[in-house]
PAMAR-668986 format. One record per residue (C-alpha): residue in three letters; x, y, z; residue number from 1. Coordinates in nm, 2 decimals. Each point is the difference from the previous one (the first is absolute). Layout:
// residues N
[rec 'ala' [X Y Z] NUM],
...
//
This chain:
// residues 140
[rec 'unk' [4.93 7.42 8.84] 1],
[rec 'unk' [-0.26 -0.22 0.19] 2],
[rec 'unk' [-0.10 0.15 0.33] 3],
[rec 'unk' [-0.17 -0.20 0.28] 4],
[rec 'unk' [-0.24 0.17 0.19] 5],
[rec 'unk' [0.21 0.01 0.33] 6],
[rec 'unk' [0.32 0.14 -0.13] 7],
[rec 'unk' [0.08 0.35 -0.02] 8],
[rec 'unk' [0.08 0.20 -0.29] 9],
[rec 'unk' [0.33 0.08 0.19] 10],
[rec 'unk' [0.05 -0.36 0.12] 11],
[rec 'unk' [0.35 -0.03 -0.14] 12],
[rec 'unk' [0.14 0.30 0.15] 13],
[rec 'unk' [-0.13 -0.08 0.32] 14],
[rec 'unk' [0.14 -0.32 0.03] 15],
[rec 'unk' [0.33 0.10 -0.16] 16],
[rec 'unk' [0.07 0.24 0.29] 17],
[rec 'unk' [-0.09 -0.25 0.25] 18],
[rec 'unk' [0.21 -0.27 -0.16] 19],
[rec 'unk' [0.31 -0.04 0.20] 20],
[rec 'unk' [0.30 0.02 -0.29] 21],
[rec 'unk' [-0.08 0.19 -0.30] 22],
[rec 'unk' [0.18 -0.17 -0.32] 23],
[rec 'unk' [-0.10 -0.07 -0.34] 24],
[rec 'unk' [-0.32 0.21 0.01] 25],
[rec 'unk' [-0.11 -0.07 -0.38] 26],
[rec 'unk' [-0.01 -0.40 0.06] 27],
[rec 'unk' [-0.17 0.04 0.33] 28],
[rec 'unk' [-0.29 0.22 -0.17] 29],
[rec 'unk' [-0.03 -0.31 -0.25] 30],
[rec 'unk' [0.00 -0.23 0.27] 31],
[rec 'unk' [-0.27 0.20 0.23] 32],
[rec 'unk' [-0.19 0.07 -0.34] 33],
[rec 'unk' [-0.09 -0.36 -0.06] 34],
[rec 'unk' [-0.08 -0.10 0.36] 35],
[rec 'unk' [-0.25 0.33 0.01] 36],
[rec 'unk' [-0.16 -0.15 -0.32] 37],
[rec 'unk' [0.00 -0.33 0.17] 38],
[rec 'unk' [-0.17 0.04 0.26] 39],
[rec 'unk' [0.14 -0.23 0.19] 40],
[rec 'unk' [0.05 0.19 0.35] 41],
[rec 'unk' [-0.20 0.32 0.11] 42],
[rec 'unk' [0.22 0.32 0.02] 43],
[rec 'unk' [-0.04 0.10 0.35] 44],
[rec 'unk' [0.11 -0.36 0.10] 45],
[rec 'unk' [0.37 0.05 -0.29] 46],
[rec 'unk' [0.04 0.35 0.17] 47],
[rec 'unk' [-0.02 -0.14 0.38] 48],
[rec 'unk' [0.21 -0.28 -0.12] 49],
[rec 'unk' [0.27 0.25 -0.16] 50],
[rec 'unk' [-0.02 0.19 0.34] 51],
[rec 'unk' [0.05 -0.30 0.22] 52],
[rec 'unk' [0.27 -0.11 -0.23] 53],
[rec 'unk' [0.14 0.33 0.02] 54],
[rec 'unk' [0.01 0.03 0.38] 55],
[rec 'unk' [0.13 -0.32 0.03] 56],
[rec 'unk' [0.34 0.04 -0.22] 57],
[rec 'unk' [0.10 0.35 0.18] 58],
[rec 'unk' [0.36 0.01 0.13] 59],
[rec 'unk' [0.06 -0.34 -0.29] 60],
[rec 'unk' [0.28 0.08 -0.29] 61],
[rec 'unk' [-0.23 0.08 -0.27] 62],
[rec 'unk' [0.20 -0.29 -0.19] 63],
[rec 'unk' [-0.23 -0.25 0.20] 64],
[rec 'unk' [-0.30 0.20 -0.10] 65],
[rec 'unk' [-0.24 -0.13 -0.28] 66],
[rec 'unk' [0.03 0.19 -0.35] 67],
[rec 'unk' [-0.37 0.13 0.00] 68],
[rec 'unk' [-0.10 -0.21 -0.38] 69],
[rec 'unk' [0.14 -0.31 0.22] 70],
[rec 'unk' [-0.20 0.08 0.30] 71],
[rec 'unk' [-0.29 0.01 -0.23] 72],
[rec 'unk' [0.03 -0.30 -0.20] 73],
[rec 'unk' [0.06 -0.20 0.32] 74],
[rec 'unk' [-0.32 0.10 0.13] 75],
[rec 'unk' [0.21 0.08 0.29] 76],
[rec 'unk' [-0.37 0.23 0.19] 77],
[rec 'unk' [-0.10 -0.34 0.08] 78],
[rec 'unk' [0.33 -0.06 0.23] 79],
[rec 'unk' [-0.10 -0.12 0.37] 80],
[rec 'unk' [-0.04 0.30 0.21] 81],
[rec 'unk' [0.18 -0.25 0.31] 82],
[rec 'unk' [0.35 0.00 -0.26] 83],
[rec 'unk' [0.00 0.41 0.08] 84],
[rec 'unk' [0.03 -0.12 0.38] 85],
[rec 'unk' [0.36 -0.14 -0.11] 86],
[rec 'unk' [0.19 0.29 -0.12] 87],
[rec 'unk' [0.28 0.18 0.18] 88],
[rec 'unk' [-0.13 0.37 0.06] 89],
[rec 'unk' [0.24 0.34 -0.04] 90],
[rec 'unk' [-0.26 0.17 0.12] 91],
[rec 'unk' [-0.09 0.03 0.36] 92],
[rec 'unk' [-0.39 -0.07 -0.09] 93],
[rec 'unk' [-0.13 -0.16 -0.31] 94],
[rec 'unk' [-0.40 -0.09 -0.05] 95],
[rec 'unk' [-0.07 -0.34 -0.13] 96],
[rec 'unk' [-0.28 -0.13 -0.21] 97],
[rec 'unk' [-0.20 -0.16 0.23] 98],
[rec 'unk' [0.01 0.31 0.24] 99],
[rec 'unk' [0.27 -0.04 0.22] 100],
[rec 'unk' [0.28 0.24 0.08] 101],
[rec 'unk' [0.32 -0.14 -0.04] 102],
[rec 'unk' [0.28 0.15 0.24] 103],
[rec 'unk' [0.36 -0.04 -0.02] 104],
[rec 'unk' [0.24 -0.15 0.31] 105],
[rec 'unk' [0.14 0.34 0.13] 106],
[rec 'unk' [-0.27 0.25 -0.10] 107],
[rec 'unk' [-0.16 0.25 0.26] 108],
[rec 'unk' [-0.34 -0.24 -0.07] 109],
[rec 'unk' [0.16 -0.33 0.09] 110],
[rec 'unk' [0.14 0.15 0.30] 111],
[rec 'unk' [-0.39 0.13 0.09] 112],
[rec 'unk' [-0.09 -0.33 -0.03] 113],
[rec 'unk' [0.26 -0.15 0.18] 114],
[rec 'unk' [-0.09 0.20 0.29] 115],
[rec 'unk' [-0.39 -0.07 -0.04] 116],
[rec 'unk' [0.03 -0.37 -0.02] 117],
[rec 'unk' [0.21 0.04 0.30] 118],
[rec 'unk' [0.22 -0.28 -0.19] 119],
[rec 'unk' [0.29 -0.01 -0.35] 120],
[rec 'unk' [-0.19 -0.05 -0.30] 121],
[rec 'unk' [0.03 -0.38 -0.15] 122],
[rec 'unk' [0.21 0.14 -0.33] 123],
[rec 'unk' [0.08 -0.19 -0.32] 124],
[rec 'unk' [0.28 -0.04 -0.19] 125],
[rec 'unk' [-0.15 0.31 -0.24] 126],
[rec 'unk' [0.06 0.27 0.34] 127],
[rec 'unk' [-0.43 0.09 -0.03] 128],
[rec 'unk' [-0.29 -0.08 0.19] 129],
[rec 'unk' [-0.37 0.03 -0.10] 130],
[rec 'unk' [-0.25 0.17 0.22] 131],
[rec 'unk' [-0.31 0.21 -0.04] 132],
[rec 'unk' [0.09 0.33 0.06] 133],
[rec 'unk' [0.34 0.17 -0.06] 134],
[rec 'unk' [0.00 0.10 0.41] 135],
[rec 'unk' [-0.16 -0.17 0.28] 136],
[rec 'unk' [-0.31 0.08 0.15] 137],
[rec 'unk' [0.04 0.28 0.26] 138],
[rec 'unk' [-0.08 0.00 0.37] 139],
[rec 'unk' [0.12 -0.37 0.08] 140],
//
């Protein structure tokens, strides 16, 4: 097995437990295998990518959710950070890839906000809104 200089010994197992659905382990290794030896994207930039991806499929039927091998071979780490700002969010706070806090319609943050900005927030169809800190600032 070739290893590039800036992957782990333990890079699989890392990124297996932060990929979002865990199916067909043994073609994923294969798949992960030859785009170590490639070379062809720097580790900590796959396991951010995996994270982000991760964060932004929570509260999705894992049926929607990329087989790992096929999120691989798509070379899906290089996904727009922006297409994370589209997803509908179970979770009352969700971080996005570019920095910003997502926070769903409803959630004790949203309602922060709300009250902060003085103003509703301008939602989208998804039910999030993107901000830079999950609550507002305080003493305004």
């Amino acid at each position: 097995m070739l290893m590039k200089p800036n992957w782990p010994i333990d890079a699989f197992e890392q990124w297996w437990a932060a990929y979002p659905r865990r199916v067909a382990k043994k073609f994923a290794l294969k798949c992960f295998e030859r785009l170590r030896s490639s070379g062809e994207v720097p580790f900590e930039v796959l396991l951010s990518a995996t994270k982000n991806y991760a964060r932004s499929v929570v509260g999705k039927d894992m049926k929607y959710v990329a087989h790992p091998a096929t999120w691989l071979n798509a070379g899906r780490w290089d996904d727009a950070p922006e297409a994370l700002l589209d997803v509908k969010v179970s979770a009352p706070v969700m971080q996005c890839a570019d920095g910003k806090v997502l926070i769903r319609r409803g959630s004790p943050q949203a309602l922060a906000w709300e009250r902060y900005r003085g103003r509703s927030i301008p939602w989208g169809q998804s039910g999030v809104w993107a901000v830079d800190s999950e609550w507002p600032p305080e003493g305004k």
